[in-house]
Every structure is written in structure tokens, then in C-alpha cells.
C-alpha positions in Angstrom: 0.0 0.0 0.0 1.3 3.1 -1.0 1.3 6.5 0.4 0.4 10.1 -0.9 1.8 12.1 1.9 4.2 13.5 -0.2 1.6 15.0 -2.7 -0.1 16.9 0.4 3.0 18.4 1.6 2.3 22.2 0.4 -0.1 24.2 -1.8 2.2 24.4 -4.6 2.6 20.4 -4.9 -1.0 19.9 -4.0 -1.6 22.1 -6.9 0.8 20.0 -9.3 -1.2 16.9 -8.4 -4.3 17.9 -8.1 -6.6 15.5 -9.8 -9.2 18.4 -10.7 -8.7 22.2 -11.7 -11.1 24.5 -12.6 -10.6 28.1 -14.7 -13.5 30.6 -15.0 -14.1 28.9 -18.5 -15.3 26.2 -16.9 -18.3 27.8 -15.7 -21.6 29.0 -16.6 -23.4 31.6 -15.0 -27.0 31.9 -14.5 -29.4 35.2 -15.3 -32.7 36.0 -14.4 -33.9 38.5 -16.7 -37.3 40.5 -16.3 -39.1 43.0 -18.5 -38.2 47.0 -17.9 -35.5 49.2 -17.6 -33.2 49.8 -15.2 -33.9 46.8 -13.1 -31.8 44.8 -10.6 -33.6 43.3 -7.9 -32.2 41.0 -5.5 -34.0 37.1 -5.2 -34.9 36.9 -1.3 -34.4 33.3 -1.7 -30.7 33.0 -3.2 -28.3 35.2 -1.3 -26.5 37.7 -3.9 -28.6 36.6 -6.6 -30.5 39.0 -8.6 -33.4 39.8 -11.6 -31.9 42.3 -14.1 -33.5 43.8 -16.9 -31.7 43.5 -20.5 -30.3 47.0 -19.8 -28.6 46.1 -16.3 -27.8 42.2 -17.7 -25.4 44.4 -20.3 -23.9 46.1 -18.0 -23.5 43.3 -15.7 -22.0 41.1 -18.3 -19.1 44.3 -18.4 -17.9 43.0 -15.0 -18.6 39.1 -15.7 -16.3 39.2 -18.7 -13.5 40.8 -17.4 -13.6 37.6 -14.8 -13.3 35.8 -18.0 -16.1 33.8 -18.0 -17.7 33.0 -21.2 -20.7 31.1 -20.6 -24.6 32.7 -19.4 -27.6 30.8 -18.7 -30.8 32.6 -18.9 -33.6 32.1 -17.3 -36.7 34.1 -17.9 -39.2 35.3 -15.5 -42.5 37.0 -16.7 -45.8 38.3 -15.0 -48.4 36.2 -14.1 -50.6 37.8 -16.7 -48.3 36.5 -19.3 -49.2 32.9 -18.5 -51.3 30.2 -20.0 -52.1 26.8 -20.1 -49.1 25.9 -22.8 -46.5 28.3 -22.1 -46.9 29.9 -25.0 -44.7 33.1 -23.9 -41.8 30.8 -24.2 -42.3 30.2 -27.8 -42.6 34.0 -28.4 -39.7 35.2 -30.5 -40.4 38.6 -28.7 -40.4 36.9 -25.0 -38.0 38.3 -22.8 -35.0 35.5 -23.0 -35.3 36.1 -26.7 -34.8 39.5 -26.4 -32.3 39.0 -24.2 -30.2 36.6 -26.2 -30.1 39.1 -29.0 -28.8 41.9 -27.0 -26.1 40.1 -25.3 -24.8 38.3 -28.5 -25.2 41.5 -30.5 -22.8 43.4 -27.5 -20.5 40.2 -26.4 -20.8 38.1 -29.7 -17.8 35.8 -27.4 -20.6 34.8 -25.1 -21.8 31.5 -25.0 -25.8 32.0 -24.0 -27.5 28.9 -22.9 -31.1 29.4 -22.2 -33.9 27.3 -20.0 -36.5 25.5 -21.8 -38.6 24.1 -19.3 -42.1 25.6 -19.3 -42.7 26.1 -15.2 -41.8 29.7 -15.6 -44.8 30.3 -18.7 -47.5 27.9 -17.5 -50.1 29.3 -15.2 -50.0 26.5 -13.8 -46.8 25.6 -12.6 -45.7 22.4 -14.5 -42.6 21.5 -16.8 -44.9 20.9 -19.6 -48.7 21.2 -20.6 -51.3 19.0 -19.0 -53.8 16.9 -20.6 -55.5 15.0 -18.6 -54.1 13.9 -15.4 -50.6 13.9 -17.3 -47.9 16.8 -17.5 -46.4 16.4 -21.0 -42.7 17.1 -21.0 -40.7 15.0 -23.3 
């Protein structure tokens, strides 16, 4: 049986053999964008976590690319009124992700913009995917 003492000796050698690294490349990070201007409103529920309108998600993304990372997921969150049965705001080509999508690529064309598909955020009624019957259709 061997042992890896000397690989934990120091920083610098933990560092060298380090199984795992990870660059700010390697990440994505998530957006909640809203409709309006001149909105960034903090989500009670996640701690530093906030809702930006496109505006302030532009000038947000100023700071996030000078940390060098490359990757956004967006997540869109609309009024109530906006909701139906099928979610049919998120196949809107004027919703607010899509929106959002074209400003950001037309400002940081380098960005990588992943966006959130799942329905829950444009059903009135909550679900990943439109009911019919007793069944919430998702696939």
C-alpha cells in the first residue's frame, strides 16, 4: 500500500497533483432576466442573486467578462398575466429571453448564451410541460 503524503506536503505540490482544476471557462453563469429598464432586484431566496432587466444584464456582463467567463444561462421570468395553459410566452420570438439573447450576442458576440427550456416559468399552472388529462407532458 502506498502513500500520498508527499503530494499533500504544500499548496504548490497539491496544486501540481491535483486531480481536478477548474478556470473561470469552466463555468456557466445563471441570469434572471425580467421586462423593464433599469432593473436589478435581489431574489430573497438565493443570497446575492439577482433579476436584471436587459439593460442592467449588459452592464453586468461588463464585469462578468473581465472575470473571464464565457458562458450565461438565462432564465426568464414573466408576469403572471403572461401565463397560459401551454406556455406559449416561451415560444414567443419577442419573449424576454429572446430578447435577451439578441442583445447580449449582439454586444459580447464571445458569449456563450445557454437558455432554460422548461415551461414552469410560462405555465399558469406551474408544470414543466402542458397538462392533458391527469398527465404533464414534457418530453
Amino acid at each position: 500500500m502506498k502513500r500520498f503524503r508527499p503530494y499533500r506536503i504544500s499548496q504548490e505540490i497539491r496544486d501540481r497533483y491535483a486531480d481536478v482544476s477548474l478556470h473561470p471557462s469552466d463555468f456557466i453563469y445563471p441570469y434572471f432576466v425580467v421586462e423593464g429598464k433599469g432593473i436589478k432586484e435581489p431574489v430573497a431566496s438565493m443570497e446575492g442573486v439577482f433579476r436584471f432587466s436587459v439593460d442592467e444584464l449588459l452592464r453586468d456582463l461588463e464585469a462578468l467578462s473581465i472575470r473571464q467567463i464565457d458562458k450565461i444561462l438565462l432564465f426568464g421570468v414573466i408576469p403572471p398575466e403572461k401565463k397560459d395553459e401551454t406556455g406559449s410566452e416561451g415560444l414567443s420570438p419577442d419573449s424576454i429571453v429572446c430578447r435577451a439573447v439578441r442583445a447580449v450576442k449582439r454586444r459580447f458576440p464571445g458569449i456563450i448564451v445557454f437558455t432554460d427550456v422548461c415551461l414552469c416559468e410560462y405555465t399558469s399552472h406551474g408544470h414543466c410541460g402542458i397538462i392533458r388529462g391527469h398527465d404533464v407532458e414534457n418530453d
